[in-house]
PDB file of N, H, CA, C and O in Angstrom:
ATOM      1  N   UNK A   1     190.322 -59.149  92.708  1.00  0.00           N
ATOM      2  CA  UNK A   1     190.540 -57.742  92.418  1.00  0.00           C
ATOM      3  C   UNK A   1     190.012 -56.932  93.600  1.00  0.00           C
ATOM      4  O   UNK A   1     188.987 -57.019  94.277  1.00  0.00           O
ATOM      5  N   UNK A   2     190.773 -56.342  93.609  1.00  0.00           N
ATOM      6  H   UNK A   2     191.605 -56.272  93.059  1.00  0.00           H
ATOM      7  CA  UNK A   2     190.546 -55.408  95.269  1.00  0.00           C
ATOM      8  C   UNK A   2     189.588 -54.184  94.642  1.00  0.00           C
ATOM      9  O   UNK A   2     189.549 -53.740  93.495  1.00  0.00           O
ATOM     10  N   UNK A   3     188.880 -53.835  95.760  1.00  0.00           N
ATOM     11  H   UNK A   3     188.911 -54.196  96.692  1.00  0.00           H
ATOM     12  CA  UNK A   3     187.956 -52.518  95.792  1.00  0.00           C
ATOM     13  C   UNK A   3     188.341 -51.231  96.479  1.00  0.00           C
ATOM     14  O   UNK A   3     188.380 -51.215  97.709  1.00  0.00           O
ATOM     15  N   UNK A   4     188.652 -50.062  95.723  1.00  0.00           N
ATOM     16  H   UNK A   4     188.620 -50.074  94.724  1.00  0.00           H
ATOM     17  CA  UNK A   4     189.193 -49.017  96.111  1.00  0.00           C
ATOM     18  C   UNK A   4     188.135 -47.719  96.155  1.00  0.00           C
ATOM     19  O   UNK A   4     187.344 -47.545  95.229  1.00  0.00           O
ATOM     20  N   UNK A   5     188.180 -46.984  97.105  1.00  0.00           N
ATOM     21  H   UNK A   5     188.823 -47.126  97.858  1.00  0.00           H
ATOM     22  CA  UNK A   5     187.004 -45.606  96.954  1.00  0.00           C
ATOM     23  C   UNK A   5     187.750 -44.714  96.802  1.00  0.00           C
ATOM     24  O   UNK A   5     188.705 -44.771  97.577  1.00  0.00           O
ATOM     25  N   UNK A   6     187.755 -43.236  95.610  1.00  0.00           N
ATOM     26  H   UNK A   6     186.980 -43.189  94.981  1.00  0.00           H
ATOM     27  CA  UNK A   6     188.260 -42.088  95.658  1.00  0.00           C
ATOM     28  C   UNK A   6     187.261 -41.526  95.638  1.00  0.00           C
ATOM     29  O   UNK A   6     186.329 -41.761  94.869  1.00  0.00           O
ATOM     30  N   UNK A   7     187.305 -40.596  96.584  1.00  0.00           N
ATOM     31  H   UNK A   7     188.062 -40.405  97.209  1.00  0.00           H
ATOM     32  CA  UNK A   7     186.620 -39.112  96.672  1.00  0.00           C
ATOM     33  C   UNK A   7     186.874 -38.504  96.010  1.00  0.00           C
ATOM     34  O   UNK A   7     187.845 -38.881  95.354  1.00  0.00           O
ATOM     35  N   UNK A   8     186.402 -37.420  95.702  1.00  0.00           N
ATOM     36  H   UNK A   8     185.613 -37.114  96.235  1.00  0.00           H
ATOM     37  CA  UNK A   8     186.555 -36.057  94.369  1.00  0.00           C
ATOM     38  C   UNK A   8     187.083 -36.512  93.246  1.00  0.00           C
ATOM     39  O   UNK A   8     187.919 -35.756  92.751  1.00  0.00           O
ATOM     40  N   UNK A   9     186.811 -37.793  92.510  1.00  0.00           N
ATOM     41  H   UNK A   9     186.132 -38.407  92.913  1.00  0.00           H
ATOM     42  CA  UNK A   9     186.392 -38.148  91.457  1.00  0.00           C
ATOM     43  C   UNK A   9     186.229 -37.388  89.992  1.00  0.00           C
ATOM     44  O   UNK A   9     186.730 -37.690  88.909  1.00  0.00           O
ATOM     45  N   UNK A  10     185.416 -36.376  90.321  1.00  0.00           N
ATOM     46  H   UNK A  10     185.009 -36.131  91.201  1.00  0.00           H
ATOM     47  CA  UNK A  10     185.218 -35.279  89.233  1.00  0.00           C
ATOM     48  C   UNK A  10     186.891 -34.250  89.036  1.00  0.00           C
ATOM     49  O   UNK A  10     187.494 -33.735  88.094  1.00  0.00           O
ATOM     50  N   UNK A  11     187.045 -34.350  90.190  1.00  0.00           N
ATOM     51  H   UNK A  11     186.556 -34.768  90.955  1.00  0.00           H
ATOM     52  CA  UNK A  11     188.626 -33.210  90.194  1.00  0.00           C
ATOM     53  C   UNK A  11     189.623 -34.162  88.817  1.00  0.00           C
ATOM     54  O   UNK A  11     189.772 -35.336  88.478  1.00  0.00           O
ATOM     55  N   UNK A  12     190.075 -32.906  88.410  1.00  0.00           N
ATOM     56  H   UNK A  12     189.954 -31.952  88.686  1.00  0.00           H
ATOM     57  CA  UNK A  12     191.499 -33.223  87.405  1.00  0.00           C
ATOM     58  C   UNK A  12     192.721 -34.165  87.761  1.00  0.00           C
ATOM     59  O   UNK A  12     193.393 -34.863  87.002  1.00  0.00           O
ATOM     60  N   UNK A  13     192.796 -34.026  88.829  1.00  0.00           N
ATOM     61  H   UNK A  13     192.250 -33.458  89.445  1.00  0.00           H
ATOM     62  CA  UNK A  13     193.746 -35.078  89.394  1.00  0.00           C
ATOM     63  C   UNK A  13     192.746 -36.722  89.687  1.00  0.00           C
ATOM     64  O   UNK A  13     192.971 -37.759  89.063  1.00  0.00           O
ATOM     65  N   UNK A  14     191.933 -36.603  90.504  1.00  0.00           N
ATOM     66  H   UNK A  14     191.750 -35.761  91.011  1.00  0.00           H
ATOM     67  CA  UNK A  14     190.978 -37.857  90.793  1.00  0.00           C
ATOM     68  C   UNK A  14     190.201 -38.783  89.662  1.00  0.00           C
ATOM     69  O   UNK A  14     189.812 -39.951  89.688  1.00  0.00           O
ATOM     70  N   UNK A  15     190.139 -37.585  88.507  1.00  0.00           N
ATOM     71  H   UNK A  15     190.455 -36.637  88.486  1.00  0.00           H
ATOM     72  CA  UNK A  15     189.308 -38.058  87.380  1.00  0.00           C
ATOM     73  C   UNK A  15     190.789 -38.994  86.959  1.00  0.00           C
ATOM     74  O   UNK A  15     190.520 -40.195  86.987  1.00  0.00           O
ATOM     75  N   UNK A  16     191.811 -38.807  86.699  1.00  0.00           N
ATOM     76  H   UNK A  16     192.030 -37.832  86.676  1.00  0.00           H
ATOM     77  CA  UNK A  16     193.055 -39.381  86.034  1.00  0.00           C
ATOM     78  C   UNK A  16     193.718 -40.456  87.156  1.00  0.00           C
ATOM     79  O   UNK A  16     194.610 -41.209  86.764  1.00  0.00           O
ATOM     80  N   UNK A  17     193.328 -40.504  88.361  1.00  0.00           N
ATOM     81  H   UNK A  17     192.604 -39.892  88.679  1.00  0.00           H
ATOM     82  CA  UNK A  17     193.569 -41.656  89.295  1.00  0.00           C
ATOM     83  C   UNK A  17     192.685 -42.397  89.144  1.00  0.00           C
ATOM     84  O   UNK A  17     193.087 -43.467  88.686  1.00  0.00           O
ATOM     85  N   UNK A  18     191.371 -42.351  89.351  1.00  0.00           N
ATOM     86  H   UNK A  18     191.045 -41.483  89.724  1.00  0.00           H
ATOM     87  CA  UNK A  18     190.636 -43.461  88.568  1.00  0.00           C
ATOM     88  C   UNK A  18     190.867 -44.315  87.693  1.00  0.00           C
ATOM     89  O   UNK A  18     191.090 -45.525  87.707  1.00  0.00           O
ATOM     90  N   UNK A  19     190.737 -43.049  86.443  1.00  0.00           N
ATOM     91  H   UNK A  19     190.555 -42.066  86.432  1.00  0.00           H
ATOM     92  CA  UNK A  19     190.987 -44.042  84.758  1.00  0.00           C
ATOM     93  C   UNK A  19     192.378 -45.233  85.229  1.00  0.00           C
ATOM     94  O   UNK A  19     192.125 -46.432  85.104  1.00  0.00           O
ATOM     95  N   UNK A  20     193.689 -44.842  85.715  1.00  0.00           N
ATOM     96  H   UNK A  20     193.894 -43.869  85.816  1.00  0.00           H
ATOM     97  CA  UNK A  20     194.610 -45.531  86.340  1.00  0.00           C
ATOM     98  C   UNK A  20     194.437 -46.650  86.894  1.00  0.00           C
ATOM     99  O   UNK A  20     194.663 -47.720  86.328  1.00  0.00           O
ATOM    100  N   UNK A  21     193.786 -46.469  88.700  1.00  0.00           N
ATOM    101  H   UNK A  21     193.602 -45.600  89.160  1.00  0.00           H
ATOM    102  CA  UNK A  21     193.279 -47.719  88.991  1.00  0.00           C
ATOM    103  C   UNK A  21     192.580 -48.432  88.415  1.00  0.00           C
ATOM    104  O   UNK A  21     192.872 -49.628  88.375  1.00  0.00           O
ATOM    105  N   UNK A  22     191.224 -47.868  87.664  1.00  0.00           N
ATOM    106  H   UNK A  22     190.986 -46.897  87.696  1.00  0.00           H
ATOM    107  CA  UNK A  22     190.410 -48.751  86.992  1.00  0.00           C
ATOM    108  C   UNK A  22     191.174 -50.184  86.079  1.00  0.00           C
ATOM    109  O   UNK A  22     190.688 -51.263  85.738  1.00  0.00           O
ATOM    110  N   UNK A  23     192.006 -49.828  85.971  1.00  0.00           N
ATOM    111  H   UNK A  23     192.400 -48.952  86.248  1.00  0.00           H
ATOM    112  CA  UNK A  23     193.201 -50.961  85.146  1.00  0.00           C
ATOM    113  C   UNK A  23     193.559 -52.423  85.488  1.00  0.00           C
ATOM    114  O   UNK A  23     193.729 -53.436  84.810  1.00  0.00           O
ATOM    115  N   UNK A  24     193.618 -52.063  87.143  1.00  0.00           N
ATOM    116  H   UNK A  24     193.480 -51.240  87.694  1.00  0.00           H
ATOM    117  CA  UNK A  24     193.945 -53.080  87.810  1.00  0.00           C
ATOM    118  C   UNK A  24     192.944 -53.544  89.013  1.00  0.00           C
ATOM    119  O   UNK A  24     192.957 -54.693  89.453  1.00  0.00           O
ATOM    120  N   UNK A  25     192.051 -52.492  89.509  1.00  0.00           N
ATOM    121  H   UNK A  25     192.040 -51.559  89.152  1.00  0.00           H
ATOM    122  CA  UNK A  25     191.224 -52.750  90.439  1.00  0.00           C
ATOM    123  C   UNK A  25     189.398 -52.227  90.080  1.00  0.00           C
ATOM    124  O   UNK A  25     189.143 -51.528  89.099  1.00  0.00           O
ATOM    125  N   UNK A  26     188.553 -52.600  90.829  1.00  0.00           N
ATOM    126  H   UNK A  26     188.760 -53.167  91.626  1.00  0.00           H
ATOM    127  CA  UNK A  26     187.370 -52.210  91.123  1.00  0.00           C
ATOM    128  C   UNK A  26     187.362 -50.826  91.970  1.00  0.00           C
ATOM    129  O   UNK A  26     187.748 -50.642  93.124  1.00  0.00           O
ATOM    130  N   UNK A  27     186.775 -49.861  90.995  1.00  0.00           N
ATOM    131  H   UNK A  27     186.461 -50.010  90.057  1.00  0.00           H
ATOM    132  CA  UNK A  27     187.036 -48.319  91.678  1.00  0.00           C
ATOM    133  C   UNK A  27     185.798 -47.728  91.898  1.00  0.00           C
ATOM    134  O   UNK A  27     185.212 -47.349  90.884  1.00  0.00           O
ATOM    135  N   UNK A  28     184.990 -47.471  93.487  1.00  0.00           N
ATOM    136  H   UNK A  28     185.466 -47.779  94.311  1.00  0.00           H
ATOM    137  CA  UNK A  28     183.783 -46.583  93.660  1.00  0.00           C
ATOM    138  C   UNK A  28     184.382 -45.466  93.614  1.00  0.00           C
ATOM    139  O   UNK A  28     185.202 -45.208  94.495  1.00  0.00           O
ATOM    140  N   UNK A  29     184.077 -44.412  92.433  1.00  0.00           N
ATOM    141  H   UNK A  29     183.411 -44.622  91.717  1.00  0.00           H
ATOM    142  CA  UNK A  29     184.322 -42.848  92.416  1.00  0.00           C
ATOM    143  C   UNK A  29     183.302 -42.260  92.766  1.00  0.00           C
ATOM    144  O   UNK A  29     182.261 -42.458  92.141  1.00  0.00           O
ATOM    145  N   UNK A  30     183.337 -41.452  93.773  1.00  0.00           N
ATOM    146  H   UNK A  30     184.184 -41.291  94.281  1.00  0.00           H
ATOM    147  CA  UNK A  30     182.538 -40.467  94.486  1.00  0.00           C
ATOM    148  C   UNK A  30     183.132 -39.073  94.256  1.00  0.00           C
ATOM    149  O   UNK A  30     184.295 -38.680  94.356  1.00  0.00           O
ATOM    150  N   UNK A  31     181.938 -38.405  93.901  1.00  0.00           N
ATOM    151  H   UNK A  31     180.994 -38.725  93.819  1.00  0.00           H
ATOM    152  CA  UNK A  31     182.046 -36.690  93.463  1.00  0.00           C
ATOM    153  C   UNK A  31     180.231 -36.522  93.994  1.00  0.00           C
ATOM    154  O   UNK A  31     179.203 -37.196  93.929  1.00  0.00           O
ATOM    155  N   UNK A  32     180.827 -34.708  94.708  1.00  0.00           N
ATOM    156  H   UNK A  32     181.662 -34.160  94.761  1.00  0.00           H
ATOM    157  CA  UNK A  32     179.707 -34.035  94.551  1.00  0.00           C
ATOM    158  C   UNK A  32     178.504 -33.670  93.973  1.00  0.00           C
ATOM    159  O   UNK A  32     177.352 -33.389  94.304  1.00  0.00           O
ATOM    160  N   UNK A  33     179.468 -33.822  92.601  1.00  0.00           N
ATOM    161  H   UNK A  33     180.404 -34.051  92.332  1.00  0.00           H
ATOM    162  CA  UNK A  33     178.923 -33.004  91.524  1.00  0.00           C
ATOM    163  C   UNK A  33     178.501 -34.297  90.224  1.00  0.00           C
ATOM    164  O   UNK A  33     179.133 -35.323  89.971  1.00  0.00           O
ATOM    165  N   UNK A  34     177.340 -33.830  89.634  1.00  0.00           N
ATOM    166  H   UNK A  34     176.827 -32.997  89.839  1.00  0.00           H
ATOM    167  CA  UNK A  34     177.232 -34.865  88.673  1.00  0.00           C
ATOM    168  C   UNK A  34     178.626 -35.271  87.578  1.00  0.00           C
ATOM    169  O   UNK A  34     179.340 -34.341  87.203  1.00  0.00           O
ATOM    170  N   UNK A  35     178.798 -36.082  87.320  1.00  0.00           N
ATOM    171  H   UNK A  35     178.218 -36.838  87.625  1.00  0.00           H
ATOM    172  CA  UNK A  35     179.421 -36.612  86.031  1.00  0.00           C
ATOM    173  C   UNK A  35     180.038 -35.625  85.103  1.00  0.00           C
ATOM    174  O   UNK A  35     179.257 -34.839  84.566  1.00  0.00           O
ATOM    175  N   UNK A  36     181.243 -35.533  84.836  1.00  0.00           N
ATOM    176  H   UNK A  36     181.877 -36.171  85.272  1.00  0.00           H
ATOM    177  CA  UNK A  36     181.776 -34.303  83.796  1.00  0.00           C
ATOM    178  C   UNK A  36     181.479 -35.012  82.791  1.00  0.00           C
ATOM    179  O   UNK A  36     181.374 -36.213  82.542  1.00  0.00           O
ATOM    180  N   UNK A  37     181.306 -33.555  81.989  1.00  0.00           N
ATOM    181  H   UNK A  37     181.392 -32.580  82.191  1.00  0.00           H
ATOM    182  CA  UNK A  37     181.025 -33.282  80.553  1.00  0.00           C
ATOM    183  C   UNK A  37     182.180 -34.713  79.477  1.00  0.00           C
ATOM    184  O   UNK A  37     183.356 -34.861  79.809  1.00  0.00           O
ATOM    185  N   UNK A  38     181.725 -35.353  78.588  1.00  0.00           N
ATOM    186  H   UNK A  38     180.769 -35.233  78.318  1.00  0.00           H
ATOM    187  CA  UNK A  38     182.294 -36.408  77.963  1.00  0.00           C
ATOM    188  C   UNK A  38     183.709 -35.886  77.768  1.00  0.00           C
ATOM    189  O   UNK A  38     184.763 -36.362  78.190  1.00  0.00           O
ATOM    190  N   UNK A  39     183.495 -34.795  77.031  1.00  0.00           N
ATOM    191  H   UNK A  39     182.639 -34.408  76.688  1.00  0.00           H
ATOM    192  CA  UNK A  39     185.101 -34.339  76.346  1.00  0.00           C
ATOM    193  C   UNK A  39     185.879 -33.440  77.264  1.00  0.00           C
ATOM    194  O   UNK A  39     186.825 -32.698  77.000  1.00  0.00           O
ATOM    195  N   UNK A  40     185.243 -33.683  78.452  1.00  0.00           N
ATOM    196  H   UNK A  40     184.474 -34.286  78.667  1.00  0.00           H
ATOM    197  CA  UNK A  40     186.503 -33.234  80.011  1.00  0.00           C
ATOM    198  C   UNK A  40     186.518 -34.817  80.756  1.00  0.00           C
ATOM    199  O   UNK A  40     187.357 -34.869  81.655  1.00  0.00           O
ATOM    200  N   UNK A  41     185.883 -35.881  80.583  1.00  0.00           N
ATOM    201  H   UNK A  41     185.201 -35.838  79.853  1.00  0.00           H
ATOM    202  CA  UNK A  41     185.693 -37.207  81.496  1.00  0.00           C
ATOM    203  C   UNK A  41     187.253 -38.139  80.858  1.00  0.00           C
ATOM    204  O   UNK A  41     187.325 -38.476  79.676  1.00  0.00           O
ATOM    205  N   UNK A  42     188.252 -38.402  81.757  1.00  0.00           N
ATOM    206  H   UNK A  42     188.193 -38.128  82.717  1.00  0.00           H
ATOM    207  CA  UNK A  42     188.992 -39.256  80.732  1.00  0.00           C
ATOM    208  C   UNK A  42     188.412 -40.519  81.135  1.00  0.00           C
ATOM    209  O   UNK A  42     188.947 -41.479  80.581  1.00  0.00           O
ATOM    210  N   UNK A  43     187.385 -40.830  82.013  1.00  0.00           N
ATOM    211  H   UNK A  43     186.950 -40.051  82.463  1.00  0.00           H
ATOM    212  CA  UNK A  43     186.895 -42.201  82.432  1.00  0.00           C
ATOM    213  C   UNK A  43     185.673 -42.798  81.246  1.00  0.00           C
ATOM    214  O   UNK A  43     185.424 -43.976  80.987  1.00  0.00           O
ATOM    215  N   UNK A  44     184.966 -41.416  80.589  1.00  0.00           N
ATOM    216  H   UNK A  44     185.168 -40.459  80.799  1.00  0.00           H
ATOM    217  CA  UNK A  44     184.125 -42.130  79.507  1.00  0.00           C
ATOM    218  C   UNK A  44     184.653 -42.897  78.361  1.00  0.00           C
ATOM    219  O   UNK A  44     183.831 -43.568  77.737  1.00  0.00           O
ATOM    220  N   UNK A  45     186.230 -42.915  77.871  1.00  0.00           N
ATOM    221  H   UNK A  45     186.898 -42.370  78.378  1.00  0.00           H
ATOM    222  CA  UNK A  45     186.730 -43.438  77.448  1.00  0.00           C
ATOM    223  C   UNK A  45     187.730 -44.234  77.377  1.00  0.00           C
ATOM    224  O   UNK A  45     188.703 -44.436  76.650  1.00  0.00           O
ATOM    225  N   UNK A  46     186.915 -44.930  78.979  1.00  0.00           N
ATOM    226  H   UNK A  46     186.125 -44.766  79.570  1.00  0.00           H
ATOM    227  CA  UNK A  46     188.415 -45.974  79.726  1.00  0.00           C
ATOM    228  C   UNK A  46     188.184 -47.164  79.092  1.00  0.00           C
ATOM    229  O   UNK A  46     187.017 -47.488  79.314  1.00  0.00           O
ATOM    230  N   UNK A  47     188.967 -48.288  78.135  1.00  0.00           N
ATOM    231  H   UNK A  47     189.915 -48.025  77.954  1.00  0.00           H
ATOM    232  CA  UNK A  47     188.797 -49.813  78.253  1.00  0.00           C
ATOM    233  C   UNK A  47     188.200 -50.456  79.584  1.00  0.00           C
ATOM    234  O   UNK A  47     187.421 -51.394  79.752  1.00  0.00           O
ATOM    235  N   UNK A  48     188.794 -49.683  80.383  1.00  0.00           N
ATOM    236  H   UNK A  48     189.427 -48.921  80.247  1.00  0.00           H
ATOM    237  CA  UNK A  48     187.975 -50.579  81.693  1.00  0.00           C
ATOM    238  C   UNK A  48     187.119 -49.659  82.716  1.00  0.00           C
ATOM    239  O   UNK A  48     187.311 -49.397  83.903  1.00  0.00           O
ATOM    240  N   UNK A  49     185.974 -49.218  81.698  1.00  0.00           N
ATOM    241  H   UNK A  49     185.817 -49.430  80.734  1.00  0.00           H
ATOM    242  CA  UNK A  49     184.716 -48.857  82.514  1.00  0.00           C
ATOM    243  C   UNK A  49     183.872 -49.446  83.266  1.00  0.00           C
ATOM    244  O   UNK A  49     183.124 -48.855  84.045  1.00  0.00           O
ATOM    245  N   UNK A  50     183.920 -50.744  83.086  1.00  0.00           N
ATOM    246  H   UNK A  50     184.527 -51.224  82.452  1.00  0.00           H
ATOM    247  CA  UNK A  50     183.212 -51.717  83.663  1.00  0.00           C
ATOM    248  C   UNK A  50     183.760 -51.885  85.227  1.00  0.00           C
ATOM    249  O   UNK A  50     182.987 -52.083  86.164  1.00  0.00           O
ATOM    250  N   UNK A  51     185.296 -51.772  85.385  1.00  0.00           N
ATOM    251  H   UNK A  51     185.924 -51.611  84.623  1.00  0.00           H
ATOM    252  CA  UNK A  51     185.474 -51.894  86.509  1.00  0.00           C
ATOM    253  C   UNK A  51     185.343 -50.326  87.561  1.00  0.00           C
ATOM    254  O   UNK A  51     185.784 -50.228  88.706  1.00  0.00           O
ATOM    255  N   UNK A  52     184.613 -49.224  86.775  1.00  0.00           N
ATOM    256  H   UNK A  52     184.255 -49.304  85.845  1.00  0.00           H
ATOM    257  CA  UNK A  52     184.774 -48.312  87.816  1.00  0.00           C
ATOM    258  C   UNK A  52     182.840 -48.001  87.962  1.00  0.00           C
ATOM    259  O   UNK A  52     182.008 -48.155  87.068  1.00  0.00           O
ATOM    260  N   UNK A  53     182.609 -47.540  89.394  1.00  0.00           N
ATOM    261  H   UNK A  53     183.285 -47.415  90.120  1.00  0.00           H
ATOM    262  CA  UNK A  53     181.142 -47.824  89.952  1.00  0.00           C
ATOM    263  C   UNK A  53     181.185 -45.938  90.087  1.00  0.00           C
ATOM    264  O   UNK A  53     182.336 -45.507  90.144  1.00  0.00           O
ATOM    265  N   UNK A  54     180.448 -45.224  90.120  1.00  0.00           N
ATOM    266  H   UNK A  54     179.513 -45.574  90.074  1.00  0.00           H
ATOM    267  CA  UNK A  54     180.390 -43.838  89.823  1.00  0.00           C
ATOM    268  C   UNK A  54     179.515 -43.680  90.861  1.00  0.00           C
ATOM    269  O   UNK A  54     178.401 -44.073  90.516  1.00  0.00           O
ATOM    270  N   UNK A  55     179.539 -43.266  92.004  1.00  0.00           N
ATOM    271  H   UNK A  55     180.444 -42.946  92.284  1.00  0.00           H
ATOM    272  CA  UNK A  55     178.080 -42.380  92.400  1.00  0.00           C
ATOM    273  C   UNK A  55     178.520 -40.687  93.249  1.00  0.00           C
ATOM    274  O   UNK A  55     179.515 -40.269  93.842  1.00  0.00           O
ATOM    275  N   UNK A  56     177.361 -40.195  92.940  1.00  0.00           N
ATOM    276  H   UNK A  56     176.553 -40.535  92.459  1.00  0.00           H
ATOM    277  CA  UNK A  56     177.393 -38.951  93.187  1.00  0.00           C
ATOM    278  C   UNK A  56     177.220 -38.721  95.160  1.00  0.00           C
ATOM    279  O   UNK A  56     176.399 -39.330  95.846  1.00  0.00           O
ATOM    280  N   UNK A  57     177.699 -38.240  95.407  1.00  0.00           N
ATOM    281  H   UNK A  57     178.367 -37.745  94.850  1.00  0.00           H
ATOM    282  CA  UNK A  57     177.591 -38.058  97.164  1.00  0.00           C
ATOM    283  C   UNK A  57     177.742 -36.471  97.925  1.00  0.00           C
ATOM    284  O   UNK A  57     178.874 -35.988  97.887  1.00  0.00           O
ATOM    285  N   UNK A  58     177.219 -36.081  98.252  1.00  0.00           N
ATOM    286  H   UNK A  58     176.299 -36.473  98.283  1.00  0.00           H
ATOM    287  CA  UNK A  58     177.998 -34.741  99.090  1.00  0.00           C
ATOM    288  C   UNK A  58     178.325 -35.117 100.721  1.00  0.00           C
ATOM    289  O   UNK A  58     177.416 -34.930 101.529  1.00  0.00           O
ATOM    290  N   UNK A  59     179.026 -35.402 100.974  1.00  0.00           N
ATOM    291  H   UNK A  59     179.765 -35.554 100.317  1.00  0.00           H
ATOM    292  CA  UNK A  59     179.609 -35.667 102.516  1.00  0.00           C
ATOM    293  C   UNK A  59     179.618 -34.780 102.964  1.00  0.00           C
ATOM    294  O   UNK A  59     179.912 -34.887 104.154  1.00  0.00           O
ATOM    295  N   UNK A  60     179.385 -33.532 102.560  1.00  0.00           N
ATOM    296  H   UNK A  60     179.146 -33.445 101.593  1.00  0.00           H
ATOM    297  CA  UNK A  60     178.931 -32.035 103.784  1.00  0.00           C
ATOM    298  C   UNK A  60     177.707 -32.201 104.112  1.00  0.00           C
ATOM    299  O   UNK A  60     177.391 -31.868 105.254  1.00  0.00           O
ATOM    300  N   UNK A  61     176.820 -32.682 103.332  1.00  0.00           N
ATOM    301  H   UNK A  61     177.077 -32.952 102.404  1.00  0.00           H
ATOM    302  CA  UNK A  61     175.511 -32.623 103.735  1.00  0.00           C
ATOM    303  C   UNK A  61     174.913 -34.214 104.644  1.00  0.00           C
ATOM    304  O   UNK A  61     174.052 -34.410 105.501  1.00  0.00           O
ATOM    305  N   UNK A  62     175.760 -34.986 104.010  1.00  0.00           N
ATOM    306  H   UNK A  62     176.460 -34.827 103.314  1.00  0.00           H
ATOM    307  CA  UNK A  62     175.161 -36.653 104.547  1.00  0.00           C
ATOM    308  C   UNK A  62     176.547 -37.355 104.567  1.00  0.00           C
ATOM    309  O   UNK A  62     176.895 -38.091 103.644  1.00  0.00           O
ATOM    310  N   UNK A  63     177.395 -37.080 105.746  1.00  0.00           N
ATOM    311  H   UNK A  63     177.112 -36.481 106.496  1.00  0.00           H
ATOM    312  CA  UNK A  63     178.618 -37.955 106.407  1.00  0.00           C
ATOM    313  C   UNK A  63     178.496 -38.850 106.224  1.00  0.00           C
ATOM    314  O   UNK A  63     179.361 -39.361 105.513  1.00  0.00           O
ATOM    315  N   UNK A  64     177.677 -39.481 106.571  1.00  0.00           N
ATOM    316  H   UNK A  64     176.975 -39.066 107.148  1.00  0.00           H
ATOM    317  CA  UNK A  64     177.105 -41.088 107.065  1.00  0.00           C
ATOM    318  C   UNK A  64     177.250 -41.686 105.705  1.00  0.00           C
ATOM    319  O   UNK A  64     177.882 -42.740 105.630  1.00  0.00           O
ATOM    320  N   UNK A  65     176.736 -41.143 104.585  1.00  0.00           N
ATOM    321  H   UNK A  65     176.223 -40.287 104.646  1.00  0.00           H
ATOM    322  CA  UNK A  65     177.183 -42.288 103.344  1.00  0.00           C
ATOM    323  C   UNK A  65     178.316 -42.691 103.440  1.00  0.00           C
ATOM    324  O   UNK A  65     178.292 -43.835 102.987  1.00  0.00           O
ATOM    325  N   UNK A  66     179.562 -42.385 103.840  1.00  0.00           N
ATOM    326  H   UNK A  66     179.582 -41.456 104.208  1.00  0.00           H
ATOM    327  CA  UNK A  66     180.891 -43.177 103.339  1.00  0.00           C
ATOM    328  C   UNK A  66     180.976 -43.914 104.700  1.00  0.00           C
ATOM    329  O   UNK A  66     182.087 -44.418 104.530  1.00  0.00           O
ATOM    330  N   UNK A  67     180.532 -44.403 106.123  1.00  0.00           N
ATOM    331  H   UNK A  67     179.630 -43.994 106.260  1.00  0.00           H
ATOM    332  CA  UNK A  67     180.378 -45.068 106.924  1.00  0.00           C
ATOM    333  C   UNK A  67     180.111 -46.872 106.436  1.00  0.00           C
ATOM    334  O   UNK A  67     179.922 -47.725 107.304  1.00  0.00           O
TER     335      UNK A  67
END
């Protein structure tokens, strides 16, 4: 199973590409911003949570993490 990174994660579109990939692949979601609220997250209620890795990042402030 391949490993995929999306940025902006938290966004309406990114939050629903996730839940997606998560299906078939291993997904690091990266967002700014902490974790949305449960009943805006469609990822808190993915069958396959296990395959998505969540961390929080700001790349304006620290580039170097996604290096």
């Amino acid at each position: 199973m391949s490993e995929i990174l999306v940025l902006g994660s938290n966004s309406f579109s990114g939050n629903s590409y996730v839940a997606e990939l998560a299906k078939s692949h291993q997904v690091v979601a990266v967002s700014r911003s902490k974790r949305l609220n449960p009943a805006l997250d469609r990822l808190s209620g993915s069958a396959h949570l296990s395959n998505i890795h969540f961390e929080q990042w700001n790349l304006n402030e620290d580039p170097d993490k996604i290096v």
